[in-house]
N, CA and C atoms of all chains as a GROMACS GRO file, in nm:
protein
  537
    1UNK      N    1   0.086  -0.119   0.000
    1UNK     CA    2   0.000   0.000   0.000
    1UNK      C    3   0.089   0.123   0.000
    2UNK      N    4   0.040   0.238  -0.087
    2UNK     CA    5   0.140   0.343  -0.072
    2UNK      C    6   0.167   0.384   0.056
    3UNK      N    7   0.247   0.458   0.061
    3UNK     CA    8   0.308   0.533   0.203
    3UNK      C    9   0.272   0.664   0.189
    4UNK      N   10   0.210   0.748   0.251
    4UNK     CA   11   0.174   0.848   0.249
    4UNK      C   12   0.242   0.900   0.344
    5UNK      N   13   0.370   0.948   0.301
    5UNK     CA   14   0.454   0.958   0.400
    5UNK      C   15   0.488   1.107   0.427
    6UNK      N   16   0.482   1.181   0.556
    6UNK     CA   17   0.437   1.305   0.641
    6UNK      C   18   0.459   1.417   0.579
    7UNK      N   19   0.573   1.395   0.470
    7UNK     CA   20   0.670   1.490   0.405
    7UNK      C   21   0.601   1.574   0.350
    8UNK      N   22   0.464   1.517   0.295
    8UNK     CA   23   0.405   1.597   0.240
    8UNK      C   24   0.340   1.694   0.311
    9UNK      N   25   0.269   1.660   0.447
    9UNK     CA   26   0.225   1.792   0.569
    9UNK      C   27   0.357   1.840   0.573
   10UNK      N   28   0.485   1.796   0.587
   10UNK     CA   29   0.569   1.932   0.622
   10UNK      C   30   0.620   2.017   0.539
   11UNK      N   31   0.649   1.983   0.392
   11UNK     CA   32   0.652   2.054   0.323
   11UNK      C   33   0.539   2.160   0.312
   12UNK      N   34   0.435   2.089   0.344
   12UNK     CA   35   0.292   2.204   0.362
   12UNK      C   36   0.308   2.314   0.477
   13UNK      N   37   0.416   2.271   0.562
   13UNK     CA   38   0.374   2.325   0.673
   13UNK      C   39   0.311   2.298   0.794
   14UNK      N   40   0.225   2.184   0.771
   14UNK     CA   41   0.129   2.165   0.818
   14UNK      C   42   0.132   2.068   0.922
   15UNK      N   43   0.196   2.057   1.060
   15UNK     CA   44   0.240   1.988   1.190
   15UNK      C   45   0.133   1.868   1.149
   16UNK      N   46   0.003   1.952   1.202
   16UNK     CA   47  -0.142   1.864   1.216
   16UNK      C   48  -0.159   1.824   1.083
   17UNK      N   49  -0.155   1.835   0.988
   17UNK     CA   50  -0.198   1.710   0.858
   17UNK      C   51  -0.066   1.627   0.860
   18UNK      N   52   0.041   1.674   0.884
   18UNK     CA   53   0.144   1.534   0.877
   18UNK      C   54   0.126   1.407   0.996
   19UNK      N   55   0.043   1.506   1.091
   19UNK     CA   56  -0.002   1.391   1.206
   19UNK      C   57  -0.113   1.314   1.167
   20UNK      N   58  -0.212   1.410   1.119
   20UNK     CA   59  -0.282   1.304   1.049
   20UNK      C   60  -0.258   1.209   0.997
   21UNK      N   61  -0.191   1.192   0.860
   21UNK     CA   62  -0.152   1.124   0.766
   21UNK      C   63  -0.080   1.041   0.844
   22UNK      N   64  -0.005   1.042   0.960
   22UNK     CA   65   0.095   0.940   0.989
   22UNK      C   66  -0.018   0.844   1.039
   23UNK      N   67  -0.117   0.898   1.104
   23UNK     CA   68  -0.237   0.799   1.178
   23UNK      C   69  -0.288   0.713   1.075
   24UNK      N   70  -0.328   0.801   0.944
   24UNK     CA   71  -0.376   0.719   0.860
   24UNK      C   72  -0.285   0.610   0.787
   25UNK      N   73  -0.180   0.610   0.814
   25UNK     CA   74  -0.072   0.518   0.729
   25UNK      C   75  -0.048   0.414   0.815
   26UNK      N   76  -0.072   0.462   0.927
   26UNK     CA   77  -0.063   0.374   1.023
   26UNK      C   78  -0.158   0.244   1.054
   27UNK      N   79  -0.321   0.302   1.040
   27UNK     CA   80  -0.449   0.208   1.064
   27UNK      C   81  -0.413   0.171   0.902
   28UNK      N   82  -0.368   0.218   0.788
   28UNK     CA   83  -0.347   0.092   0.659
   28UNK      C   84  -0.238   0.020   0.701
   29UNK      N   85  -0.167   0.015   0.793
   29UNK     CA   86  -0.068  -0.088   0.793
   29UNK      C   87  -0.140  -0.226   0.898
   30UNK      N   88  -0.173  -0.197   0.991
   30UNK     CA   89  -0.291  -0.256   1.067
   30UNK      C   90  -0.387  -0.354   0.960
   31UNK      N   91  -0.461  -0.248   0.862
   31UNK     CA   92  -0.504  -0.349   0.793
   31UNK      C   93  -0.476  -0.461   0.724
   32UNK      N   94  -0.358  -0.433   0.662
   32UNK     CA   95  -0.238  -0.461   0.602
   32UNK      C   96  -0.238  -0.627   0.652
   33UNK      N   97  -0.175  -0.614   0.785
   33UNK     CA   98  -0.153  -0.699   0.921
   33UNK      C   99  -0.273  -0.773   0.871
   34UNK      N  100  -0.408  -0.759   0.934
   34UNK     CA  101  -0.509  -0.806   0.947
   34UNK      C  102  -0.552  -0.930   0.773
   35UNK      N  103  -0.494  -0.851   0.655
   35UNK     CA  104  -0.516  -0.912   0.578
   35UNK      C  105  -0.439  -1.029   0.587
   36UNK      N  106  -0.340  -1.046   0.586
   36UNK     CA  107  -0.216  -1.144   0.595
   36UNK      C  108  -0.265  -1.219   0.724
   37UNK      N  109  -0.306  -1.202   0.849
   37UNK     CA  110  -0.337  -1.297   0.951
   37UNK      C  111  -0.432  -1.415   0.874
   38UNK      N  112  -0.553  -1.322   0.821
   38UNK     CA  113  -0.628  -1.392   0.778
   38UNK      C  114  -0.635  -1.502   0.669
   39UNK      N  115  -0.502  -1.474   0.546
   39UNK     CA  116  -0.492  -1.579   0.482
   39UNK      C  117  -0.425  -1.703   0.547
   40UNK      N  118  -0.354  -1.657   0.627
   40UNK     CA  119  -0.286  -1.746   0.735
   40UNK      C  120  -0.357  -1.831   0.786
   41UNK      N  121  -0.446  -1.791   0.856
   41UNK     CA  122  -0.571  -1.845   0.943
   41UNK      C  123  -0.651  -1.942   0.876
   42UNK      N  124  -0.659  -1.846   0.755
   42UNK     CA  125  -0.803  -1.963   0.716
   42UNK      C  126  -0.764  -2.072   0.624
   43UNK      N  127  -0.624  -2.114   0.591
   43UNK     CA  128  -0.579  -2.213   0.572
   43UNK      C  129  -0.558  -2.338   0.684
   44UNK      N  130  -0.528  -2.210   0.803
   44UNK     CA  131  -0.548  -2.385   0.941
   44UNK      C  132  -0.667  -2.400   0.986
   45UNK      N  133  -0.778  -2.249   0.908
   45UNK     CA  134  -0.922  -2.320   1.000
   45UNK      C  135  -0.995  -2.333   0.936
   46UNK      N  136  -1.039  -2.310   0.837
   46UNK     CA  137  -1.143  -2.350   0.699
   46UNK      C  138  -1.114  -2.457   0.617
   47UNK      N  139  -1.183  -2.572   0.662
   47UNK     CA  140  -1.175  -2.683   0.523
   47UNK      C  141  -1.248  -2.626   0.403
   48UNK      N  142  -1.403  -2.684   0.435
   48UNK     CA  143  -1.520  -2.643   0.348
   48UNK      C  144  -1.571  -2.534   0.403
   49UNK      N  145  -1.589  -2.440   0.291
   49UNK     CA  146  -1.695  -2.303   0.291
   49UNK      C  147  -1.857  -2.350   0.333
   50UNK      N  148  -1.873  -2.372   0.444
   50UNK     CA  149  -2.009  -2.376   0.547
   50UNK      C  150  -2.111  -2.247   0.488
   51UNK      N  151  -2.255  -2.266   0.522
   51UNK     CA  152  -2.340  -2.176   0.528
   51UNK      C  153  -2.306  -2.076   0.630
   52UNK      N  154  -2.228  -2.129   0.754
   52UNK     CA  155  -2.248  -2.021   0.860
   52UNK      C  156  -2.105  -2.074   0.897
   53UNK      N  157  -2.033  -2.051   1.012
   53UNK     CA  158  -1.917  -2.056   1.079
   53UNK      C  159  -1.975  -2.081   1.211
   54UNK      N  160  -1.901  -2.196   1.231
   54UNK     CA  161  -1.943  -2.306   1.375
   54UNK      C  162  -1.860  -2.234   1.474
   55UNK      N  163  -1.873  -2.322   1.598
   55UNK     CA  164  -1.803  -2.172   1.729
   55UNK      C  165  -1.644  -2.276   1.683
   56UNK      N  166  -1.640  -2.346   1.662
   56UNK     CA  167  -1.507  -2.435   1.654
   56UNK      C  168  -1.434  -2.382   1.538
   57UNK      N  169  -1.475  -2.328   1.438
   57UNK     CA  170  -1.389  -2.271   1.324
   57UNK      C  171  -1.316  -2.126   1.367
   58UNK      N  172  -1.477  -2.077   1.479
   58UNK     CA  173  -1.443  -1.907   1.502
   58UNK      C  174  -1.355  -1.938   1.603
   59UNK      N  175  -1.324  -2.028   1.710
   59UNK     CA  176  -1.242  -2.030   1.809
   59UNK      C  177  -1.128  -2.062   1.781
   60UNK      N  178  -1.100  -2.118   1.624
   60UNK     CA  179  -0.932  -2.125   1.565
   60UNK      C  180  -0.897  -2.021   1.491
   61UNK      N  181  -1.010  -1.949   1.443
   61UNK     CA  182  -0.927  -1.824   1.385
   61UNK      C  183  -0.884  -1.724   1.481
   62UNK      N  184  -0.963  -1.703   1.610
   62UNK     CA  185  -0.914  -1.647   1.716
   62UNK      C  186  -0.779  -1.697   1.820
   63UNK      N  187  -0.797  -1.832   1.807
   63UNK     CA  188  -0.650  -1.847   1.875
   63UNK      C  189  -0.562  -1.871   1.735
   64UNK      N  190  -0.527  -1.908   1.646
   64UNK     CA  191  -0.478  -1.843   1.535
   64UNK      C  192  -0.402  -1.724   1.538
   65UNK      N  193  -0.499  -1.611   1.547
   65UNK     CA  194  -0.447  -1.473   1.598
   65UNK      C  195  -0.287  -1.460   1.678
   66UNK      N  196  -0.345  -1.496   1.834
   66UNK     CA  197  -0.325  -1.510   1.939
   66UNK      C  198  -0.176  -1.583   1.953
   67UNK      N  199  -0.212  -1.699   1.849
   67UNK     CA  200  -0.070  -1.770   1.878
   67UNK      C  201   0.022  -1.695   1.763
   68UNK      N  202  -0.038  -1.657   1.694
   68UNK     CA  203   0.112  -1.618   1.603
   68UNK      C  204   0.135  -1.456   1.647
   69UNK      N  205   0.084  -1.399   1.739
   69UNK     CA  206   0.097  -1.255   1.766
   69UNK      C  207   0.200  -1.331   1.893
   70UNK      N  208   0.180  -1.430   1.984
   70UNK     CA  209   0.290  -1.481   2.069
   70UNK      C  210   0.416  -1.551   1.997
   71UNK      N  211   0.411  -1.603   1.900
   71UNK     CA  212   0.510  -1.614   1.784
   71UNK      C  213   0.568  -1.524   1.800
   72UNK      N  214   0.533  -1.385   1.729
   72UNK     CA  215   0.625  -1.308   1.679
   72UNK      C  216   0.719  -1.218   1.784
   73UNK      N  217   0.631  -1.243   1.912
   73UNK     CA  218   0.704  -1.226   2.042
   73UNK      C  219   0.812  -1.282   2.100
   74UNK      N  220   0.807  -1.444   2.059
   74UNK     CA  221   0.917  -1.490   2.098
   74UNK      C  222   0.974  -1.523   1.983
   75UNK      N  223   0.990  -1.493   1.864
   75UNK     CA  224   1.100  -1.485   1.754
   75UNK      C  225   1.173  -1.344   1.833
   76UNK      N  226   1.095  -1.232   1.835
   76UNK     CA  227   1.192  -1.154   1.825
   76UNK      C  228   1.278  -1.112   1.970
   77UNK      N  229   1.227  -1.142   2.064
   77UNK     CA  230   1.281  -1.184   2.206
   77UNK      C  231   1.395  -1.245   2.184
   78UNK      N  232   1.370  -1.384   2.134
   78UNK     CA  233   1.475  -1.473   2.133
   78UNK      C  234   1.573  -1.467   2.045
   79UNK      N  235   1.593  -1.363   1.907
   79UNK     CA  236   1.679  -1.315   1.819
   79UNK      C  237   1.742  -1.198   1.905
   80UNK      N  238   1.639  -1.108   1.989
   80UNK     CA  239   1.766  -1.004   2.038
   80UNK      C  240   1.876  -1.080   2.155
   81UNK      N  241   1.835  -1.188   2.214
   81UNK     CA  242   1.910  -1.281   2.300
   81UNK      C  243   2.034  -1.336   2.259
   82UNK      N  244   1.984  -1.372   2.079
   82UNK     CA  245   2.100  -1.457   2.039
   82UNK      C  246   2.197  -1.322   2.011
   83UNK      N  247   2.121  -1.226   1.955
   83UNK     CA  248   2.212  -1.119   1.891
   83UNK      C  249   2.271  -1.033   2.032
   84UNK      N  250   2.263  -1.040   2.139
   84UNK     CA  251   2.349  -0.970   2.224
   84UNK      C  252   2.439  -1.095   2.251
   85UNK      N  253   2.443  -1.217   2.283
   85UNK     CA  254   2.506  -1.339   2.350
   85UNK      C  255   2.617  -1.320   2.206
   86UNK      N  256   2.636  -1.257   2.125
   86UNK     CA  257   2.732  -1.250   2.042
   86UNK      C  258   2.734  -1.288   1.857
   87UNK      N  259   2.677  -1.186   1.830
   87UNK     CA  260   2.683  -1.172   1.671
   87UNK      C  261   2.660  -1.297   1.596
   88UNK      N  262   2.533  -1.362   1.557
   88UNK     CA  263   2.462  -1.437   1.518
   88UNK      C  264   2.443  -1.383   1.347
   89UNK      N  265  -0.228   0.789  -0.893
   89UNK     CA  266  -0.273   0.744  -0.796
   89UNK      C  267  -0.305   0.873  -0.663
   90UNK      N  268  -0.212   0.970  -0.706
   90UNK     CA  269  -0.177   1.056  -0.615
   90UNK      C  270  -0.221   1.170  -0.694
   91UNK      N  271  -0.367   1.185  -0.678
   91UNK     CA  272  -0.446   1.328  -0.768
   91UNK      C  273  -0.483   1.420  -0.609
   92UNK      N  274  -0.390   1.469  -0.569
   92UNK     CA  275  -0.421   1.604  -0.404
   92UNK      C  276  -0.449   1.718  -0.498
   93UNK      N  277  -0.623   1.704  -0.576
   93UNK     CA  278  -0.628   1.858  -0.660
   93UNK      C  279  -0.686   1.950  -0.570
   94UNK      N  280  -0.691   2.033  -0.606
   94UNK     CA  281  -0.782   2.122  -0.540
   94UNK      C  282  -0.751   2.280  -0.443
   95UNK      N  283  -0.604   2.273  -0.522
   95UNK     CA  284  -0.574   2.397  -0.406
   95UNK      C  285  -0.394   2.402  -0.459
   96UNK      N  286  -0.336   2.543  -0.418
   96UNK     CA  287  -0.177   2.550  -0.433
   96UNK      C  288  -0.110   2.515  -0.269
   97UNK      N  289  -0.054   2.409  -0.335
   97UNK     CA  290   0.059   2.377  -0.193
   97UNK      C  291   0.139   2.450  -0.204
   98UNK      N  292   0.154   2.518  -0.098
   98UNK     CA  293   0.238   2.632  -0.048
   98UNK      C  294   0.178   2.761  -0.012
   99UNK      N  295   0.079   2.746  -0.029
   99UNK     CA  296  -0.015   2.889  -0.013
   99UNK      C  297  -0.117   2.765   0.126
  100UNK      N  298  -0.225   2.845   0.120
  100UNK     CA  299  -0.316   2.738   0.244
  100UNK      C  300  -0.357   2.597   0.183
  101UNK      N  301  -0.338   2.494   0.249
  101UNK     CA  302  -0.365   2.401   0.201
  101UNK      C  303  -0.461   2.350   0.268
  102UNK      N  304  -0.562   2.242   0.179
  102UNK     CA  305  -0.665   2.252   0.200
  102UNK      C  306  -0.690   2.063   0.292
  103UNK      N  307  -0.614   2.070   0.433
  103UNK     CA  308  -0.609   1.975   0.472
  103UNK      C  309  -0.684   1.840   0.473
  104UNK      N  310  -0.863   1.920   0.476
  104UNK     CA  311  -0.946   1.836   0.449
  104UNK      C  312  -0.976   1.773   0.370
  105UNK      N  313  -0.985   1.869   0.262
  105UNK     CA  314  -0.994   1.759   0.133
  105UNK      C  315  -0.881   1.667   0.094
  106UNK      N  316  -0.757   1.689   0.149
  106UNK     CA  317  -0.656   1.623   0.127
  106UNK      C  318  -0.670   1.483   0.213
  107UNK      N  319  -0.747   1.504   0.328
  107UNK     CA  320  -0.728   1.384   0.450
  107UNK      C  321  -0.892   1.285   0.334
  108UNK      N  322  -0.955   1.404   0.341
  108UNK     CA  323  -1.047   1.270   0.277
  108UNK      C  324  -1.034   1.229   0.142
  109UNK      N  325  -0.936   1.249   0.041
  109UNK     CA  326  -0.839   1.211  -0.066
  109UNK      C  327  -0.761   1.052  -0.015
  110UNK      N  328  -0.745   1.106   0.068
  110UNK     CA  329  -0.609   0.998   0.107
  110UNK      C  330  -0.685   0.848   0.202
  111UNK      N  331  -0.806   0.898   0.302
  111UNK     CA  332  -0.862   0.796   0.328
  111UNK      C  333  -0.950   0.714   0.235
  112UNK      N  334  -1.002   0.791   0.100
  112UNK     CA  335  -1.046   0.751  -0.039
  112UNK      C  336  -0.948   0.613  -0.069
  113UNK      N  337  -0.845   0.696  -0.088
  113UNK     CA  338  -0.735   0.634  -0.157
  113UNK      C  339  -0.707   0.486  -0.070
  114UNK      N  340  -0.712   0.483   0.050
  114UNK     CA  341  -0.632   0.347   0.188
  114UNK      C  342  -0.777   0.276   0.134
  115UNK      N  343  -0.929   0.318   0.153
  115UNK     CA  344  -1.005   0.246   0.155
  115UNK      C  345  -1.031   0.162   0.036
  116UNK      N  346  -0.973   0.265  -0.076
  116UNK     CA  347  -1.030   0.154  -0.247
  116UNK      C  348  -0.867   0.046  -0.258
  117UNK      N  349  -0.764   0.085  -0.165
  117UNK     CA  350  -0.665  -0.024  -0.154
  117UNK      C  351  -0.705  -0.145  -0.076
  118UNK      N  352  -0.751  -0.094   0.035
  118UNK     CA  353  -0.776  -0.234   0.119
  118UNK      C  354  -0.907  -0.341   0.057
  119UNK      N  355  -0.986  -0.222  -0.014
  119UNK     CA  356  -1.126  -0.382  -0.078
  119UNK      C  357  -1.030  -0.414  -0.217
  120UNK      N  358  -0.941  -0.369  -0.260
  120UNK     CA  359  -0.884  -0.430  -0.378
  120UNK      C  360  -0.753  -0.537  -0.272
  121UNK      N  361  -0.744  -0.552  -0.181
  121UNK     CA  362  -0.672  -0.608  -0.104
  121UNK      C  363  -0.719  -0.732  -0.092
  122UNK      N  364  -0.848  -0.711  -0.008
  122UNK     CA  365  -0.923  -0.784   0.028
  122UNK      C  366  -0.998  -0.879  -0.112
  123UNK      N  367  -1.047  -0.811  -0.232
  123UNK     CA  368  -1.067  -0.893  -0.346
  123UNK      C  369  -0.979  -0.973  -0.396
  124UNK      N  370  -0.878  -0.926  -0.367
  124UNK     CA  371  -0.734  -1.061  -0.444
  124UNK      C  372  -0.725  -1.184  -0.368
  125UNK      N  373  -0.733  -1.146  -0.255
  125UNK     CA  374  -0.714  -1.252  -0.148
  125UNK      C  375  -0.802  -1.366  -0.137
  126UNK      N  376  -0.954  -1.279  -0.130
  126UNK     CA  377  -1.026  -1.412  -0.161
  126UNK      C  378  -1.109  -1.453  -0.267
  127UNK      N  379  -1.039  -1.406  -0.382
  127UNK     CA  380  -1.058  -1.505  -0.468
  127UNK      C  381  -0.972  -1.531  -0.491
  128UNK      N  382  -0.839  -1.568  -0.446
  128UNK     CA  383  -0.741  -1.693  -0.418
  128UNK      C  384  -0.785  -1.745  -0.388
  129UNK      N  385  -0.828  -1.753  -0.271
  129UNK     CA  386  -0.859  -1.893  -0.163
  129UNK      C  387  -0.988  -1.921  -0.195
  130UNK      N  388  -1.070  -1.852  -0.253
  130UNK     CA  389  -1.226  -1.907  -0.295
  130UNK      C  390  -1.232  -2.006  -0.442
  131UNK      N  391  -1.087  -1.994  -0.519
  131UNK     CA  392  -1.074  -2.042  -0.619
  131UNK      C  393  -1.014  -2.212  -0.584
  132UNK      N  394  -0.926  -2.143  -0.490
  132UNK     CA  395  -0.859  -2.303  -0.432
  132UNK      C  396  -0.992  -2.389  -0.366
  133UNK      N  397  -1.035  -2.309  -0.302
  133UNK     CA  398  -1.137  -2.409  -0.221
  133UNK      C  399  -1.302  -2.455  -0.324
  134UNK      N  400  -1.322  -2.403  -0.427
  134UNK     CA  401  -1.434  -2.443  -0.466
  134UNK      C  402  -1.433  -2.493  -0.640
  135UNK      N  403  -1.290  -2.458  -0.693
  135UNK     CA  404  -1.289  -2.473  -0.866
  135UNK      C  405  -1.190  -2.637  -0.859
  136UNK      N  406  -1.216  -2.714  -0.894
  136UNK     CA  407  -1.128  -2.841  -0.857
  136UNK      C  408  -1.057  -2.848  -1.042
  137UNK      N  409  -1.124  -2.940  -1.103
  137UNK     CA  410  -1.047  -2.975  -1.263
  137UNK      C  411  -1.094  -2.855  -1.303
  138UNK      N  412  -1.034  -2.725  -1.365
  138UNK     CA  413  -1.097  -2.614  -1.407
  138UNK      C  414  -1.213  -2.699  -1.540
  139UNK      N  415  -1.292  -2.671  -1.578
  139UNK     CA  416  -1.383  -2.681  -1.682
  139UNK      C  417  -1.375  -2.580  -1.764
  140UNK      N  418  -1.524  -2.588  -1.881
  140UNK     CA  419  -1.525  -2.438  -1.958
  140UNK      C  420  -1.619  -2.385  -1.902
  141UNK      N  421  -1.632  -2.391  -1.801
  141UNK     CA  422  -1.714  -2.278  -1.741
  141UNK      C  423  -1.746  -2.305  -1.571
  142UNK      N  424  -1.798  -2.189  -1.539
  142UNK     CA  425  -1.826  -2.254  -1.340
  142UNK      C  426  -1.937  -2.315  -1.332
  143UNK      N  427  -1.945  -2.411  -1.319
  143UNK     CA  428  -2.081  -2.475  -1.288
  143UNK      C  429  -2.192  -2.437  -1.159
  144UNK      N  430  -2.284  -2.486  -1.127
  144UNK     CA  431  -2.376  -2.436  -1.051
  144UNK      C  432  -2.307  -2.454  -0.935
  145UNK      N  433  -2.272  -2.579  -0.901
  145UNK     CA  434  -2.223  -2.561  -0.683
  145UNK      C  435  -2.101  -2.501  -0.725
  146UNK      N  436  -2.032  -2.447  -0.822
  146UNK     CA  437  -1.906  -2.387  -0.760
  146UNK      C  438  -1.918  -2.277  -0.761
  147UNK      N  439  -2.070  -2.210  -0.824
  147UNK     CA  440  -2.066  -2.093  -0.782
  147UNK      C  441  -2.135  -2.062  -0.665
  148UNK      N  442  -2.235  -2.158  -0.606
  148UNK     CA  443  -2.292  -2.144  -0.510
  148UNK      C  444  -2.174  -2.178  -0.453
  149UNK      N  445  -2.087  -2.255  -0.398
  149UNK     CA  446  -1.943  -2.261  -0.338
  149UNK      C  447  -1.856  -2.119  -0.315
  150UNK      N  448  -1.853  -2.060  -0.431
  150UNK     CA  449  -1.786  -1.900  -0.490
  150UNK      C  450  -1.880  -1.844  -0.337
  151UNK      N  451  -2.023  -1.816  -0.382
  151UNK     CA  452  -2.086  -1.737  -0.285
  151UNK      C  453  -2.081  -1.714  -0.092
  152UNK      N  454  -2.094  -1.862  -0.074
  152UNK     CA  455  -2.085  -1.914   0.018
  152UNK      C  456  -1.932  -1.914   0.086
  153UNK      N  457  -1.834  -1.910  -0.010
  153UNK     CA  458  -1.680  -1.902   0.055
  153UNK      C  459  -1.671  -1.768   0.068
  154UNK      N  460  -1.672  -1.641  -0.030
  154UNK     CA  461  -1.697  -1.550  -0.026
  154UNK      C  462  -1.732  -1.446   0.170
  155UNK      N  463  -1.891  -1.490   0.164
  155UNK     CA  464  -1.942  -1.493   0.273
  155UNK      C  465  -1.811  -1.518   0.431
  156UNK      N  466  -1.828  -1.624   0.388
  156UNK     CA  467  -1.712  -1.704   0.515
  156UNK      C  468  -1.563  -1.635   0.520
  157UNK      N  469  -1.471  -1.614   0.374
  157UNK     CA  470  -1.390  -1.503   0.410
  157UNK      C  471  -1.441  -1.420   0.500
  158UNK      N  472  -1.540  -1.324   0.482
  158UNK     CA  473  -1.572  -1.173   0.531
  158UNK      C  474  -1.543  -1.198   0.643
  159UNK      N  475  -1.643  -1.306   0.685
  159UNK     CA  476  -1.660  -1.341   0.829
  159UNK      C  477  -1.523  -1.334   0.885
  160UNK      N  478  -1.442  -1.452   0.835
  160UNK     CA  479  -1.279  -1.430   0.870
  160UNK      C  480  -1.198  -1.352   0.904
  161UNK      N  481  -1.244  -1.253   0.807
  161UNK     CA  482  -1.183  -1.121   0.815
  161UNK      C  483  -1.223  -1.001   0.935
  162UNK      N  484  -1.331  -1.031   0.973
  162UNK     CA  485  -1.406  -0.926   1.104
  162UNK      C  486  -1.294  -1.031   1.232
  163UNK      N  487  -1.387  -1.182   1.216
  163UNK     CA  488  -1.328  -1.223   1.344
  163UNK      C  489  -1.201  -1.187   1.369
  164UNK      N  490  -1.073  -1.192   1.267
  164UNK     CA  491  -0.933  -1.160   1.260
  164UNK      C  492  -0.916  -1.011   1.281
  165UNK      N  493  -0.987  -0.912   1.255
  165UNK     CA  494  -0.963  -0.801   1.284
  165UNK      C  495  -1.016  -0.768   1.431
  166UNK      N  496  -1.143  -0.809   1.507
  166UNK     CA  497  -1.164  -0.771   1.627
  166UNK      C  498  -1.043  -0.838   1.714
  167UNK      N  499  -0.975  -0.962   1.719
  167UNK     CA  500  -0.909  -1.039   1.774
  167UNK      C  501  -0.804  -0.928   1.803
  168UNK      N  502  -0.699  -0.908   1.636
  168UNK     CA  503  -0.604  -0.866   1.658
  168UNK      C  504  -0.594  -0.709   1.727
  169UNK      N  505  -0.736  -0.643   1.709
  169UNK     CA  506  -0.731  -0.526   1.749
  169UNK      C  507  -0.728  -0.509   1.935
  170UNK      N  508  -0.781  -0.620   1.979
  170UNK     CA  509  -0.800  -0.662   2.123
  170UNK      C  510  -0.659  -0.688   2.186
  171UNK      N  511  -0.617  -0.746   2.102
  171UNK     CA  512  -0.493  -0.806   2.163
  171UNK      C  513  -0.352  -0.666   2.144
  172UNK      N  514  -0.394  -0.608   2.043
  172UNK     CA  515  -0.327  -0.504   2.042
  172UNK      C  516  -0.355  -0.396   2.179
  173UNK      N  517  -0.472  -0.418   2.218
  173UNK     CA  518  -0.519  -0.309   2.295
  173UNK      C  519  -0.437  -0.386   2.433
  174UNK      N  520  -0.474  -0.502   2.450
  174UNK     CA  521  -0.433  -0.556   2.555
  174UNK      C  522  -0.265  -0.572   2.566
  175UNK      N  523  -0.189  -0.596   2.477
  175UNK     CA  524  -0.023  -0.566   2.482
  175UNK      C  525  -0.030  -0.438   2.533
  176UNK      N  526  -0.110  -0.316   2.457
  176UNK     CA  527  -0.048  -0.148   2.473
  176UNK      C  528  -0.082  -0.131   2.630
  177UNK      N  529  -0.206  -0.195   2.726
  177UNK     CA  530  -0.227  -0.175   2.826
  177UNK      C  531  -0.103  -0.279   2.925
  178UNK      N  532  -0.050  -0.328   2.903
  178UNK     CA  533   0.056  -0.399   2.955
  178UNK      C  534   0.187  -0.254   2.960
  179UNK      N  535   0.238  -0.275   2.852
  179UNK     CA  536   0.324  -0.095   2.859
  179UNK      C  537   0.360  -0.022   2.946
   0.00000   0.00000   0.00000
């Protein structure tokens, strides 16, 4: 997604529209996020396309979430560990 | 992609129309986001030997997967937005 990046409020001048814009670049990156969870997800929780979504499909796309947001916690935990214990 | 008409930058700029330009712009990215995506996965999950044409359950399949993305997509967004809220209140 483009970057709508602040330069343009400051070249404007404009403190408050570069703050804006950073907010808004920000909730598209979020989305961003959200798109990519979801292809993720619904490869470990969707076999067949159902009429409706059972509480057992909705309770793996939610821990889904959950576990790979704790993933990315302990990837990057455990890379700054290796990378201070000496140049990895 | 980047049409900010409506005014000289460098003189007053016309923030508003610029902010609702630009949220224009994030919103027709994310449903063109969101359209690629699932009809990937609506294609994987419902077109098996391609044919010359979609037959009736694969488009009722199409519809019905369709549907169930969306769904996917709310549940995955309230989740992650929760859990975001709940890390920042940890902080």
């Amino acid at each position: 997604m483009a970057g709508f990046s602040s330069s343009l409020g400051a070249a404007a001048g404009d403190a408050e529209l570069a703050r804006l814009l950073a907010a808004e670049q920000q909730k598209a990156q979020l989305q961003l996020k959200v798109h990519g969870f979801t292809e993720l997800c619904w490869d470990k929780c969707v076999e067949k396309p159902s009429s409706r979504f059972d509480s057992r499909t909705e309770a793996c796309l939610q821990s889904c979430v959950e576990r790979f947001v704790d993933t990315t916690l302990a990837v990057t935990g455990r890379f700054a560990q290796m990378v201070q214990k000496g140049g990895h | 992609m980047d049409d900010f008409s409506g005014g000289p930058i460098g003189g007053k700029v016309d923030s508003g129309m610029i902010m609702e330009q630009v949220k224009l712009q994030i919103a027709v990215a994310n449903a063109q986001e969101l359209l690629q995506r699932m009809t990937d996965k609506c294609f994987r999950k419902c077109v098996g030997k391609p044919g010359s044409s979609l037959d009736n359950s694969e488009q009722k399949c199409i519809a019905m997967c369709m549907d169930r993305y969306m769904d996917a997509w709310n549940t995955v967004s309230r989740t992650y937005n929760s859990r975001l809220q709940r890390e920042r209140a940890q902080m």
